[in-house]
PDB file of the backbone (N, CA, C, O) and the ligand in Angstrom, with CONECT records:
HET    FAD  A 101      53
ATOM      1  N   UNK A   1      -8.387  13.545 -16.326  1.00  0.00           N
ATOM      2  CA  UNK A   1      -7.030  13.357 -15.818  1.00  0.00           C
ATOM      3  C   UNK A   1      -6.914  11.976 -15.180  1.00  0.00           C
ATOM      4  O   UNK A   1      -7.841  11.500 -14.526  1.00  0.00           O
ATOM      5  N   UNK A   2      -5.747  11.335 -15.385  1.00  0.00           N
ATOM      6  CA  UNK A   2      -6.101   9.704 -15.328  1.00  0.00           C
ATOM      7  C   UNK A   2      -5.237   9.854 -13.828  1.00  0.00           C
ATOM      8  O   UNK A   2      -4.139  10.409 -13.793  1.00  0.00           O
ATOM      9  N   UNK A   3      -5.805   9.361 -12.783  1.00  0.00           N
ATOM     10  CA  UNK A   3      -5.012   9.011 -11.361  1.00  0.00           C
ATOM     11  C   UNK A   3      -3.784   8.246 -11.088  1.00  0.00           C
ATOM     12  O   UNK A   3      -3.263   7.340 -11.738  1.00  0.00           O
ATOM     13  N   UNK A   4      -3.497   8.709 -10.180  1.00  0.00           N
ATOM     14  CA  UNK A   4      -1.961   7.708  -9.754  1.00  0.00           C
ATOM     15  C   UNK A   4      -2.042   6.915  -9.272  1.00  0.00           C
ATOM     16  O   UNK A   4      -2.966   7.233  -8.524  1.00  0.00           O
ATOM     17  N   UNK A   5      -1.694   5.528  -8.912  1.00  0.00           N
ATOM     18  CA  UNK A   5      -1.621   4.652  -8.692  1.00  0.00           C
ATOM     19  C   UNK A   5      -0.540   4.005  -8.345  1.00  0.00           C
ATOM     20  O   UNK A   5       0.466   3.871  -9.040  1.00  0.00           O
ATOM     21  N   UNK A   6      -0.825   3.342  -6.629  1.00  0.00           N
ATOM     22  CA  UNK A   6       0.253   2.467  -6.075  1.00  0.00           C
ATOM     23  C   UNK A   6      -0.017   0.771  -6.544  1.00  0.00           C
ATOM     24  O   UNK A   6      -1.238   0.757  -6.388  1.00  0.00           O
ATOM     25  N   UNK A   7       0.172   0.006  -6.797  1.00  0.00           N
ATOM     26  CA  UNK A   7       0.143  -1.599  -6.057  1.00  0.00           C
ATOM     27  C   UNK A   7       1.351  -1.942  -5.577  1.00  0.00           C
ATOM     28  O   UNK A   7       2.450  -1.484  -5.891  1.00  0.00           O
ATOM     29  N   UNK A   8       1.075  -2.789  -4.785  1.00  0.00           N
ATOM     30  CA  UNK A   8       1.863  -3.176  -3.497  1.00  0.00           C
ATOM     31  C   UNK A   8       1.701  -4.854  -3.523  1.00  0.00           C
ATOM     32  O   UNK A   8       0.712  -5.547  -3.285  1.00  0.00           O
ATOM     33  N   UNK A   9       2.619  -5.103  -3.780  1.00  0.00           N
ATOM     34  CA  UNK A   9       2.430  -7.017  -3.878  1.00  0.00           C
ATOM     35  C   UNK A   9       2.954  -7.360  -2.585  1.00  0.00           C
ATOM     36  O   UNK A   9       4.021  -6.829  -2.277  1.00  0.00           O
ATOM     37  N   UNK A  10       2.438  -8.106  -1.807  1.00  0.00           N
ATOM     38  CA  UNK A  10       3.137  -8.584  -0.317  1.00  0.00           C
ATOM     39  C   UNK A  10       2.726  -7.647   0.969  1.00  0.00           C
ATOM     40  O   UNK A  10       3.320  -6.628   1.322  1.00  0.00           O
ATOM     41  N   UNK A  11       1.794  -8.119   1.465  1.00  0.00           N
ATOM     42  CA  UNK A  11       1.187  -7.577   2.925  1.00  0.00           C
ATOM     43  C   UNK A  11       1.884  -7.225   4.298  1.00  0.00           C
ATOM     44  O   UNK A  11       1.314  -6.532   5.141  1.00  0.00           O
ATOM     45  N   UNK A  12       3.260  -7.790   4.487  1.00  0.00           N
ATOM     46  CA  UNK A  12       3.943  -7.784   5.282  1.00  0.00           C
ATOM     47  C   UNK A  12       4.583  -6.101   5.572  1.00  0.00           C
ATOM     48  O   UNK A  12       3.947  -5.050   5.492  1.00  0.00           O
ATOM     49  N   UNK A  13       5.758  -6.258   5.855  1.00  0.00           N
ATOM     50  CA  UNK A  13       6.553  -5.034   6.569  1.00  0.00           C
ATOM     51  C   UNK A  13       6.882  -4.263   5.171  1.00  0.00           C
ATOM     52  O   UNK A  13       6.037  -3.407   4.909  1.00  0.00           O
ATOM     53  N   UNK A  14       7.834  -4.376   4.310  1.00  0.00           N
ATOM     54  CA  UNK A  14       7.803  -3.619   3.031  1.00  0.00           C
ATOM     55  C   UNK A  14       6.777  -3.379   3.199  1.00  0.00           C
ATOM     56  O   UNK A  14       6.639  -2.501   4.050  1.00  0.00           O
ATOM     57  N   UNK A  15       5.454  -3.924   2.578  1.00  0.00           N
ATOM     58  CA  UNK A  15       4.564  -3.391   1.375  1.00  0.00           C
ATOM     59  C   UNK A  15       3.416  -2.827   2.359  1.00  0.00           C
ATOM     60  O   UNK A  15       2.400  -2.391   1.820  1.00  0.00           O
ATOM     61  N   UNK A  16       3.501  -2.807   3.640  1.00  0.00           N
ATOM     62  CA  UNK A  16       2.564  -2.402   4.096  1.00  0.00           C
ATOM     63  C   UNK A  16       3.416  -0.429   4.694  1.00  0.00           C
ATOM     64  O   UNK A  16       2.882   0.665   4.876  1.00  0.00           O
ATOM     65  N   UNK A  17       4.558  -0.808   4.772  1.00  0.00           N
ATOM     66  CA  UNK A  17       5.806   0.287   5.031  1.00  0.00           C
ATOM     67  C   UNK A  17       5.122   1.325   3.943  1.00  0.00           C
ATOM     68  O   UNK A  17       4.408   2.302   4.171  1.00  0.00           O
ATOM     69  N   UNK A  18       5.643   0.712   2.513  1.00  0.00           N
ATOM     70  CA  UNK A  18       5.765   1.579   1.087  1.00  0.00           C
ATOM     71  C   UNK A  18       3.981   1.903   1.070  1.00  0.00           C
ATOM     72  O   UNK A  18       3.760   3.006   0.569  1.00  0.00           O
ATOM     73  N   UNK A  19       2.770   1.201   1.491  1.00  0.00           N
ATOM     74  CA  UNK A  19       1.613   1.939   1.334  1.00  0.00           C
ATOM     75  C   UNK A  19       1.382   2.781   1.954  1.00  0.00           C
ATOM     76  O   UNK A  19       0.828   3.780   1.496  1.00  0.00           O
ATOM     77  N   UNK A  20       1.826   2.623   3.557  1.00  0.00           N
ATOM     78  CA  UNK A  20       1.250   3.949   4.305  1.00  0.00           C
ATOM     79  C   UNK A  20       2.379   4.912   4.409  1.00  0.00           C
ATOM     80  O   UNK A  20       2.224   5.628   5.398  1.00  0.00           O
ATOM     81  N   UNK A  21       3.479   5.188   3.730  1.00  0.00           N
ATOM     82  CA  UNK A  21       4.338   6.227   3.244  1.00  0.00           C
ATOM     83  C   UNK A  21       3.752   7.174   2.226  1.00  0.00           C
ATOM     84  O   UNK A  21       3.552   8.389   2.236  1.00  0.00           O
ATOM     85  N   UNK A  22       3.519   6.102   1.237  1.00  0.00           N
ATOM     86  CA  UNK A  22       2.630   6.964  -0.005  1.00  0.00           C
ATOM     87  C   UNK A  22       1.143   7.664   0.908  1.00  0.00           C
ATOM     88  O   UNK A  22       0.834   8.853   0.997  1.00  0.00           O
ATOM     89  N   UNK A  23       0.693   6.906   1.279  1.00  0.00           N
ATOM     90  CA  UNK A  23      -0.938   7.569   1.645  1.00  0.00           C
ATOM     91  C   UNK A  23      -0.019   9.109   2.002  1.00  0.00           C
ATOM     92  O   UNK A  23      -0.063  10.227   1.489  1.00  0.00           O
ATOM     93  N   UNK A  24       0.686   8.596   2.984  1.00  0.00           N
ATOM     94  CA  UNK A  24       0.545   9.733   3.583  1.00  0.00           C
ATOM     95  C   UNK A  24       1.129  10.938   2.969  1.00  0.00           C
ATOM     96  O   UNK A  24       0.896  12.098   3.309  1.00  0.00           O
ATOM     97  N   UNK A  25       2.012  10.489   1.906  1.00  0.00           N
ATOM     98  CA  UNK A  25       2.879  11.672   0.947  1.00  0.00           C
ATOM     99  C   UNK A  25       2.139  12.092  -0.042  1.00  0.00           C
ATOM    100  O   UNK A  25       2.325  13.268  -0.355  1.00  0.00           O
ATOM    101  N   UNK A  26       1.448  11.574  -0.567  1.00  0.00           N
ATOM    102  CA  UNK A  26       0.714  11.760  -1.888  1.00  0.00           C
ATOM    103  C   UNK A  26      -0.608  10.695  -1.285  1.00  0.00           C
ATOM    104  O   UNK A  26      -0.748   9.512  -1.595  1.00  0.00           O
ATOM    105  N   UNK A  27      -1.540  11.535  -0.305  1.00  0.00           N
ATOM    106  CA  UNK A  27      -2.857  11.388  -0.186  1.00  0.00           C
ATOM    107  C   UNK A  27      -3.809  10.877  -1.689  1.00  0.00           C
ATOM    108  O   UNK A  27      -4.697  10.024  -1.703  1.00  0.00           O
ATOM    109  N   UNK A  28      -3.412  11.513  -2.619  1.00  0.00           N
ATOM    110  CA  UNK A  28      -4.562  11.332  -3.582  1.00  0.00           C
ATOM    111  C   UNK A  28      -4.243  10.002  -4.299  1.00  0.00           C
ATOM    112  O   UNK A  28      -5.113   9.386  -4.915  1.00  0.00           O
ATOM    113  N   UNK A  29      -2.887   9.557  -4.191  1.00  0.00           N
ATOM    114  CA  UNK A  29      -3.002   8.312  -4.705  1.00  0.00           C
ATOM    115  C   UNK A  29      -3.579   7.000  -4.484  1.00  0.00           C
ATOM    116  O   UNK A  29      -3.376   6.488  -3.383  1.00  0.00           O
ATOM    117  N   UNK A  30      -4.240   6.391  -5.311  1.00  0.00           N
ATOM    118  CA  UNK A  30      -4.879   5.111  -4.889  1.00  0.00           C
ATOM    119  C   UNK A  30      -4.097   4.156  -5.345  1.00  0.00           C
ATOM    120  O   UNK A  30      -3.475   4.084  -6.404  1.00  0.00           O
ATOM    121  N   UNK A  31      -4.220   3.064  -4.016  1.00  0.00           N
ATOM    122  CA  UNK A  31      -3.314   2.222  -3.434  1.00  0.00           C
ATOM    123  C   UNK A  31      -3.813   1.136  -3.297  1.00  0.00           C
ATOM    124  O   UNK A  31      -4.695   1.050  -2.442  1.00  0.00           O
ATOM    125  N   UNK A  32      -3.493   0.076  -3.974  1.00  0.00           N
ATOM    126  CA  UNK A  32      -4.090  -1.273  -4.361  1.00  0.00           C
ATOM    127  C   UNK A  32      -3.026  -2.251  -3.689  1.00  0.00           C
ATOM    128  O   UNK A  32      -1.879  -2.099  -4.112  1.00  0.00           O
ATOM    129  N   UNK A  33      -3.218  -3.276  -2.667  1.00  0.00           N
ATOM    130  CA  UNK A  33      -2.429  -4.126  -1.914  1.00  0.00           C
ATOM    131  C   UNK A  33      -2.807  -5.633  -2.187  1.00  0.00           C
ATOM    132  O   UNK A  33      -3.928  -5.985  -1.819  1.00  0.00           O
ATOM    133  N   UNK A  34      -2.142  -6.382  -2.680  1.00  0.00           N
ATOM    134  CA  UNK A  34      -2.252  -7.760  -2.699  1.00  0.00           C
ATOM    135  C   UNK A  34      -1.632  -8.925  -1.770  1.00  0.00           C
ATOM    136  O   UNK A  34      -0.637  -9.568  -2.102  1.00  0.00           O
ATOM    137  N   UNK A  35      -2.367  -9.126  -0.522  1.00  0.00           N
ATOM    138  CA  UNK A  35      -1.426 -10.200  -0.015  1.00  0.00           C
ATOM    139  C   UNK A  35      -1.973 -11.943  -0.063  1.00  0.00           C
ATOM    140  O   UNK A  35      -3.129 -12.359   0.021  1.00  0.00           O
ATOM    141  N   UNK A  36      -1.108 -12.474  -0.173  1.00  0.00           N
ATOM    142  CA  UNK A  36      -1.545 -14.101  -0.543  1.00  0.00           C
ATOM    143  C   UNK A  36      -2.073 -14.838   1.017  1.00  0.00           C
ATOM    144  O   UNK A  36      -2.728 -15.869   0.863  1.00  0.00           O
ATOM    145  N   UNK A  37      -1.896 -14.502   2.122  1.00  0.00           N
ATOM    146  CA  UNK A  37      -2.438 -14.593   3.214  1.00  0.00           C
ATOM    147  C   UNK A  37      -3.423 -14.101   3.609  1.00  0.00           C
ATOM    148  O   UNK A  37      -3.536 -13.040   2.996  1.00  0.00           O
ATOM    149  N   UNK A  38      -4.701 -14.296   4.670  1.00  0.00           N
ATOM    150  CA  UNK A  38      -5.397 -13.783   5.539  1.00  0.00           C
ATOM    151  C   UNK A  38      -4.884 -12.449   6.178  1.00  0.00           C
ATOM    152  O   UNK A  38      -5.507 -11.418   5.926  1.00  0.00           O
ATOM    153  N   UNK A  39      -3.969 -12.415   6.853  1.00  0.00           N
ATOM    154  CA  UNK A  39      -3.597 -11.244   7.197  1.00  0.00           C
ATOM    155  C   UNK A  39      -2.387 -10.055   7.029  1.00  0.00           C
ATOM    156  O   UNK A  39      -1.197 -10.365   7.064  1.00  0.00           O
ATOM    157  N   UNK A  40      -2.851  -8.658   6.841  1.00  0.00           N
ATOM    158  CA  UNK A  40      -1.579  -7.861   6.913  1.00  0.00           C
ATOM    159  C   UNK A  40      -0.825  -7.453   8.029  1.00  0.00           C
ATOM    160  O   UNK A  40      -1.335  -7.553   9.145  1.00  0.00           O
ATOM    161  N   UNK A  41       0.361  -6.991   7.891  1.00  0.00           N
ATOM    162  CA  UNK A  41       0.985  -6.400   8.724  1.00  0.00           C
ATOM    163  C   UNK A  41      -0.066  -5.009   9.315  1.00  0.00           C
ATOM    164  O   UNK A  41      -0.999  -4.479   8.711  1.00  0.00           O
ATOM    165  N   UNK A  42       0.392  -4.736  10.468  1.00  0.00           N
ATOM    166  CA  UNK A  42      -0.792  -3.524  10.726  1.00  0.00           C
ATOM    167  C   UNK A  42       0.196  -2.485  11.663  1.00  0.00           C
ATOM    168  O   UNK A  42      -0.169  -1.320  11.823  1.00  0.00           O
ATOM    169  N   UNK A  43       1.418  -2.962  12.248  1.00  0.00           N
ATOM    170  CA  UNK A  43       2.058  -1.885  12.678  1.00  0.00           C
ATOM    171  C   UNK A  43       3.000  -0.409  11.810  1.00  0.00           C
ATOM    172  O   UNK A  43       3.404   0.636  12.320  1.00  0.00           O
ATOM    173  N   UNK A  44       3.093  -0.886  10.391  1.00  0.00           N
ATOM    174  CA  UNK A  44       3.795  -0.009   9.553  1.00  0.00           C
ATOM    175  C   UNK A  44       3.404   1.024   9.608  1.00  0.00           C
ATOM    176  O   UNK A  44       3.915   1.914   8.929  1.00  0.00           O
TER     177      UNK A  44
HETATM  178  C1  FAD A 101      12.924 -16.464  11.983  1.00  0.00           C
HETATM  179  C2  FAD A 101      12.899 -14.963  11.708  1.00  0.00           C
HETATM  180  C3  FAD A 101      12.891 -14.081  12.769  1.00  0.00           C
HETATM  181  C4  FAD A 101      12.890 -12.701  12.560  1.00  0.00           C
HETATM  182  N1  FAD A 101      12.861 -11.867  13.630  1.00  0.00           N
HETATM  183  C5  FAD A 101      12.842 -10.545  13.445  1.00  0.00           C
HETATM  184  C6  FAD A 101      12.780  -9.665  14.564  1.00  0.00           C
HETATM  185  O1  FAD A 101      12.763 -10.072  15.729  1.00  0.00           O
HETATM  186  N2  FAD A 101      12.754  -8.320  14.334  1.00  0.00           N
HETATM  187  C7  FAD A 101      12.787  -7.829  13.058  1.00  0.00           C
HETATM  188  O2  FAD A 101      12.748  -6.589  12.914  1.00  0.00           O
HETATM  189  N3  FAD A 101      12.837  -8.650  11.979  1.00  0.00           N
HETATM  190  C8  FAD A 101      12.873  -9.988  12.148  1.00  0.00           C
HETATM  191  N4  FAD A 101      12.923 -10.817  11.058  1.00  0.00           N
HETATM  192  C9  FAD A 101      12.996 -10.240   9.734  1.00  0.00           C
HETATM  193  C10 FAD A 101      11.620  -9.816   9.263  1.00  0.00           C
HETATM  194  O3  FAD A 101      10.700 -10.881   9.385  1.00  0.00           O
HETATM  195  C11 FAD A 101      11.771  -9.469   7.813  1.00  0.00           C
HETATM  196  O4  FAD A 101      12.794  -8.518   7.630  1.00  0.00           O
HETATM  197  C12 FAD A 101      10.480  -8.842   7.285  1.00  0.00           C
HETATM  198  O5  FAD A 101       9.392  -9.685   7.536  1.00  0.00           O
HETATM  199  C13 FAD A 101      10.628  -8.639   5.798  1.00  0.00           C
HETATM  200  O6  FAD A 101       9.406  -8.084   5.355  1.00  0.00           O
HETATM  201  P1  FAD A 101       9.038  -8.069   3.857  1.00  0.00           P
HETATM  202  O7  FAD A 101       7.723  -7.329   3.746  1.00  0.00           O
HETATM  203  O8  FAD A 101      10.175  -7.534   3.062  1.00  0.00           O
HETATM  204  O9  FAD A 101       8.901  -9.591   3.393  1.00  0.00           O
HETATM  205  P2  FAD A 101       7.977 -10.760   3.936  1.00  0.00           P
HETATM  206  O10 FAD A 101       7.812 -10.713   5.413  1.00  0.00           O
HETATM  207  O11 FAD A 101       8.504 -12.001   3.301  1.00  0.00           O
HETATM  208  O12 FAD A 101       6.545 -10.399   3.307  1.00  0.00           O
HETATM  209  C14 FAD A 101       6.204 -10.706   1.990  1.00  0.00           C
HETATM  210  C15 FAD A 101       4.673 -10.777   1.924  1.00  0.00           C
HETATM  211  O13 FAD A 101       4.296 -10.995   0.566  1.00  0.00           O
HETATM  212  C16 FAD A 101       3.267 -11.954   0.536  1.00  0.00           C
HETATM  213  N5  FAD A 101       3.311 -12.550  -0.779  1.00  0.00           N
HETATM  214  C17 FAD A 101       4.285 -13.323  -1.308  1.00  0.00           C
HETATM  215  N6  FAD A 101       3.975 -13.651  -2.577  1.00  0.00           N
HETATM  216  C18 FAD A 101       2.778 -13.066  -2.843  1.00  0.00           C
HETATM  217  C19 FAD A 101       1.923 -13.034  -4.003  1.00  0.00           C
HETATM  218  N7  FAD A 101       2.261 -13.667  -5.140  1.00  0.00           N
HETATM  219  N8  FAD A 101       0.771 -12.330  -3.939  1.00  0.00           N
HETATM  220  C20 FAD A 101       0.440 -11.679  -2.798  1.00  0.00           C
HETATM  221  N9  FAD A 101       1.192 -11.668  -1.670  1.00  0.00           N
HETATM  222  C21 FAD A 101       2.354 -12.355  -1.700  1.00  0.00           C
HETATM  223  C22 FAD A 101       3.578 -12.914   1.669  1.00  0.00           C
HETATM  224  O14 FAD A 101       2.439 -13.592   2.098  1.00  0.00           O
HETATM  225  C23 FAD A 101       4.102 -11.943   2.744  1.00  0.00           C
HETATM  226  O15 FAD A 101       3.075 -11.457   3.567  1.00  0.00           O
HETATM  227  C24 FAD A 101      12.906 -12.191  11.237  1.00  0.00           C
HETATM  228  C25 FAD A 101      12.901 -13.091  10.150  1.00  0.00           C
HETATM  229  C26 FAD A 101      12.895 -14.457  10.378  1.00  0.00           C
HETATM  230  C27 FAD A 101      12.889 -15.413   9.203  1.00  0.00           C
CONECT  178  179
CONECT  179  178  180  229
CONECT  180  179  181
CONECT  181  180  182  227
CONECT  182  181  183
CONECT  183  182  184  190
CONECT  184  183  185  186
CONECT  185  184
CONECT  186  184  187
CONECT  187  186  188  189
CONECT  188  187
CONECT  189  187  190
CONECT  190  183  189  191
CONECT  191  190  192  227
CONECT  192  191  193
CONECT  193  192  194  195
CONECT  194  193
CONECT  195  193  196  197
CONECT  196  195
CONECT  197  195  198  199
CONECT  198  197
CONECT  199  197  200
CONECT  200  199  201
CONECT  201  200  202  203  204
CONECT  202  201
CONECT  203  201
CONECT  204  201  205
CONECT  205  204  206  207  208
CONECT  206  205
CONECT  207  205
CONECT  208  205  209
CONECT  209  208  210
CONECT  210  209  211  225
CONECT  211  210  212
CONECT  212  211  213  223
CONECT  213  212  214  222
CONECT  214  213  215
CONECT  215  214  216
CONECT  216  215  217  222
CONECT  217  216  218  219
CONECT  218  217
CONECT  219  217  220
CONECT  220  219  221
CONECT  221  220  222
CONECT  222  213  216  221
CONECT  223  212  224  225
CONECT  224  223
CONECT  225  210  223  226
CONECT  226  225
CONECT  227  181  191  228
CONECT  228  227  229
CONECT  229  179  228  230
CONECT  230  229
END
């Protein structure tokens, strides 16, 4: 059975918003984040 899958382009407020929504709705999905900076957002 082939898995679900998030990517998330942009580390900031969206994409860090839309990853830890999914984790938390659909746990089993794996969630791939690309940001072009050193650091992510971490309060989402
Ligand atoms: C001067 C200013 C002041 C603001 N003050 C406030 C405030 O006080 N309170 C408030 O709530 N909002 C404020 N905002 C608005 C807030 O910053 C934005 O609404 C919010 O940052 C938007 O988040 P975003 O994730 O949509 O986009 P962005 O913040 O633009 O994030 C996009 C991310 O994608 C990354 N990225 C881009 N291209 C690529 C690529 N090709 N590969 C990988 N990563 C990539 C970038 O590095 C960035 O981290 C302010 C905005 C500005 C400009």
């Amino acid at each position: 059975m082939s898995k679900e899958r998030l990517i998330v382009i942009g580390g900031n407020a969206a994409g860090m918003s839309a990853a830890s929504q999914v984790r938390r709705q659909r746990p089993e999905y794996e969630i791939i984040a690309f940001e072009q900076s050193p650091h992510t957002s971490y309060s989402a």
